[in-house]
Every structure is written in structure tokens, then in C-alpha cells.
N, C-alpha and C positions, 0 to 999 in steps of 0.2 A: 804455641801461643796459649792453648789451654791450661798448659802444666803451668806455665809461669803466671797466669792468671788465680788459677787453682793450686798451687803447691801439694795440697793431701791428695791431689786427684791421684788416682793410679792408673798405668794403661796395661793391658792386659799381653802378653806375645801375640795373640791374634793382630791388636790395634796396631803393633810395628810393624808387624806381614805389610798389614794394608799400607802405614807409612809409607814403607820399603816398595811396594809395588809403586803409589802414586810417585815417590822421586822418582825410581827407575823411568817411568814414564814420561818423568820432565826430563830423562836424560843428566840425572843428577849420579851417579852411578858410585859416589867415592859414598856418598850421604845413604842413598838406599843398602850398600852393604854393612854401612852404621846400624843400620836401621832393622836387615835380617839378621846383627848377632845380635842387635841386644833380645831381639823375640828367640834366638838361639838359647843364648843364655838362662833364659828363663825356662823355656821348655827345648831340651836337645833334639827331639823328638818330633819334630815338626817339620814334616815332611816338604810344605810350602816355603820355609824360611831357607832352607837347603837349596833350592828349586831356586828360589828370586835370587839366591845369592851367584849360584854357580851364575846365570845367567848375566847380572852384573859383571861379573869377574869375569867372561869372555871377551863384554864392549873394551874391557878395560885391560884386556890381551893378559892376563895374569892367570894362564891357562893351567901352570901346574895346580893352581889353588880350584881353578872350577874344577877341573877333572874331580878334584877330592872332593869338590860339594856336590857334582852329579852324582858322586861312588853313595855317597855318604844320604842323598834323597834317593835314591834308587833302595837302598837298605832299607829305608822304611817303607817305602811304596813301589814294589818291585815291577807291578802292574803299571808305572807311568809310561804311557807312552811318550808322553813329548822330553820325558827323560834319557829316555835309550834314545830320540831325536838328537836329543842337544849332547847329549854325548857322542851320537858315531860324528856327527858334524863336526867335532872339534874335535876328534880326533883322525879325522880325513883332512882337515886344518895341519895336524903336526904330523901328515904323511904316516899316519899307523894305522896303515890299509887294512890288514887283516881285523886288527881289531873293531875298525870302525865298521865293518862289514857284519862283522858278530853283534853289535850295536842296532844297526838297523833290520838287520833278521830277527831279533829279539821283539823289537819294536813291529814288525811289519807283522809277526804271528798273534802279536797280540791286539792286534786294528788294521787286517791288509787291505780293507777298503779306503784305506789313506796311499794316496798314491806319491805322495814325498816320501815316502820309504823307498817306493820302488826308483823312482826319478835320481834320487840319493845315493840309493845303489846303484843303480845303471852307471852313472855319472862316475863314481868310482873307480868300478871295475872298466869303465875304458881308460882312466889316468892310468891303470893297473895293467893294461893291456889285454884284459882278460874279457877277448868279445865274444865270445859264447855267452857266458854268463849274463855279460852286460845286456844282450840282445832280450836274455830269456828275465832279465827284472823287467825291460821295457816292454814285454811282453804283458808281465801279469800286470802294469800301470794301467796296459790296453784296456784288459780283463776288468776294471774295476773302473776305468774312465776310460771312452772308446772313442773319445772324441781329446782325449789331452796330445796336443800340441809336440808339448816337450818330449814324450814319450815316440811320439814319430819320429821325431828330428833326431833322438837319439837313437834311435834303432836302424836309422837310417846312416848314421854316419858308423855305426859301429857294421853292418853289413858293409858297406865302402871299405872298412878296413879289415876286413877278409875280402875283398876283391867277389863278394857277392853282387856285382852292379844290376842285374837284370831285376832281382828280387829288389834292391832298395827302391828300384825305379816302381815298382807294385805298391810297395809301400807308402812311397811319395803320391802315388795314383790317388790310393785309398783315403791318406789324408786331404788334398787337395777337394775331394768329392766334401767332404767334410768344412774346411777351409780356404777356398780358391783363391782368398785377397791375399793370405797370408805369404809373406814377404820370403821369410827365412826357408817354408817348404818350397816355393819354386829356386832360391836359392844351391839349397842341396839338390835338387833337382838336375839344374844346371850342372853341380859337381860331378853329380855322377856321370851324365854324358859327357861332359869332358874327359873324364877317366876312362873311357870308352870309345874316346879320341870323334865322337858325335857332332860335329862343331854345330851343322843347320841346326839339332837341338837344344845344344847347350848354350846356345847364344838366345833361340828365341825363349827358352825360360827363365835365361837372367835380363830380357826384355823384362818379361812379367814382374820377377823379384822388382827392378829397378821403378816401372810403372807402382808397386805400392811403397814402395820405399826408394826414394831417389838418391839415397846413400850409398843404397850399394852399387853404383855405379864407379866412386872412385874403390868403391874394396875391391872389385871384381879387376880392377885397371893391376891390382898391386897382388892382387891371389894367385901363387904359384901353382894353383890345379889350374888356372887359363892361362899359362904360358905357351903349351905349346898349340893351342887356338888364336892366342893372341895377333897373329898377325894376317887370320885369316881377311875375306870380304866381310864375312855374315857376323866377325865379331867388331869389327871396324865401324860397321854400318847401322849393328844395334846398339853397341853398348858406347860406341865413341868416346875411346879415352881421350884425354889430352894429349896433345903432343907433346911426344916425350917421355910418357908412360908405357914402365915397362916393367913387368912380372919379377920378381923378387925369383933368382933361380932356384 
């Protein structure tokens, strides 16, 4: 509106950044990558215009092209964290595990008191099957946030999948002293006693789950870790599926 008010006005590559960022923000995404080349064009060298664009270019799934603009803000600002972010993400998006793992180690040495690095990797490396690992990101998540959620819950499921049940069962302890309402930790709770074939406990802590979350009453009806509880008393009488409900083999 200005320029067309003003004709001689001139705007600077900074003033398109900021363009670029405010569409992005309206969710304008075709208009904000207008908007980071033309501040491209002017200066190539602009760490931010590389940065808003990849970023656009993700919402907008045209992934081979952000990969080049993370590659391309990365080269000039090698220290961006939230660059090696947006990078391992989208490339844990196109299943390039290895890579995107090298991505967020990058990331995580250079700010490991950011715990979405660790959350990220964990998360990973369990699609990866690689539960050591995964165990030991959600570890240092611990180490840096002793009270993050996610970080439990993933440590907890990846000990269930080496058949650790006693230790996740500690773990889940540990959290709950921390989070007692929290839905999803007596949830896995529940899992694990079930895998344990536990039923009096795996039923009364998917009581709990379902007391803060009454949803997970029909998951738990349909979850093939409670099949073979499923037709006890103590799951009958806590969790009361419908009739007719029956565990997915």
C-alpha cells in the first residue's frame, strides 16, 4: 500500500524479511516466499530470508526446495539452532533417519538445554528401532527438564520394547510423584502390567488413565496390549467396554 502510494519509496531486504515473516503468519505461505526472494534477491546473504523461506516451503510440502533453503541458511549461520531443528524434522518427515539424527546432534550440542532436540531424537530412534539410544536421548531430556512429560512417556515405552517391564514400571513411579492427574502416564502404566500379564494392576491404573481422561476408555476396549486381560473380572468391572468390544488381535 505504501509503495503504491509512494512510487519512489524503496524497501530495503530487511522490510521483505519482515513482509515475509507477517504473511507467513497470516498463513499466506505462496505470498511470504514472494516475499523472502525478493529480500533474496537483493542481498543472497541473508540468513533470515533463507530461514522464513525454507520454512514456508515445508507448510507448503515442497520439501526438496526447503531442504535447499535450510542447506543454504545453515551456510551462513551455522550456529542456528532452530535450523538443524527444522532440518532433522523434515528430514525424519522423508524417513532419512540417519541423517536427521546428525541434524538434531548438531543442534542439541550447540543448545542441549533445549529439550526438543532430545524429545526428537528419542522419538526417532524408536521409529528406528534403536531403543538404547532412544532410552539414552530421553534420558538427557530428564537431565535438562526433570519434570518433562514426554520424555517419561518415551522412555517408558521404549524400556517396554526391550521387555524392561519392572524398570519402566519405576519410571512411570517417578513420573506420576511428579504428575499424578496425568492421563497418558497411568496409561502406559497400565501397558506395562498388562505385559506382565498383572491384570488386578493393569486394570486399576487404566481406572486412573480413564478417571482424567474418559477417552481412554473406548482405546483401552480396542488396545491389543489388553487382549489377553480383556475378559478378565477386574477388567470387566473397571474399565467396562461395550458390548461387543473386542481387542484388535
Amino acid at each position: 500500500s505504501l509503495k503504491s502510494a509512494i512510487p519512489q519509496l524503496t524497501f530495503t531486504a530487511s522490510d521483505y524479511i519482515k513482509q515475509g515473516n507477517a504473511l507467513f503468519f497470516d498463513s499466506r505461505y505462496d505470498e511470504a516466499i514472494a516475499a523472502y526472494d525478493t529480500a533474496i534477491q537483493l542481498d543472497p546473504d541473508l540468513y533470515e530470508a533463507w530461514f522464513g523461506k525454507a520454512s514456508a516451503l515445508v507448510v507448503l510440502q515442497h520439501y526438496d526446495e526447503a531442504l535447499e533453503a535450510y542447506h543454504r541458511a545453515l551456510t551462513l549461520k551455522p550456529e542456528s539452532v532452530e535450523a538443524w531443528f527444522g532440518q532433522g524434522a523434515l528430514l525424519r518427515k522423508l524417513h532419512r533417519g540417519t541423517e536427521a539424527i546428525a541434524a538434531f546432534d548438531k543442534a542439541s550440542t550447540l543448545k542441549p538445554e533445549d529439550v526438543r532436540m532430545w524429545l526428537s531424537k528419542g522419538a526417532l530412534l524408536m521409529e528406528m528401532q534403536q531403543y538404547d539410544g532412544a532410552i539414552a536421548a530421553f534420558d538427557q531430556a530428564l537431565i535438562h527438564k526433570p519434570d518433562a512429560v514426554k520424555a517419561y512417556l518415551g522412555k517408558v515405552e521404549a524400556l517396554r520394547a526391550v521387555n524392561q517391564l519392572d524398570n519402566a514400571l519405576v519410571v512411570c513411579d517417578a513420573a506420576l510423584k511428579l504428575h499424578g492427574e496425568d492421563p497418558d502416564l497411568w496409561y502406559v502404566k497400565a501397558a506395562c502390567f498388562a505385559s506382565q500379564g498383572n491384570s488386578t494392576s493393569a486394570t486399576h491404573a487404566l481406572a486412573c488413565a480413564i478417571r482424567y481422561n474418559p477417552s481412554y476408555q473406548g482405546k483401552a476396549c480396542d488396545d491389543p496390549i489388553f487382549a489377553p486381560i480383556r475378559n478378565t473380572p477386574e477388567f470387566r468391572l473397571r474399565v467396562n467396554c461395550p458390548d461387543g468390544s473386542t481387542p484388535v488381535a
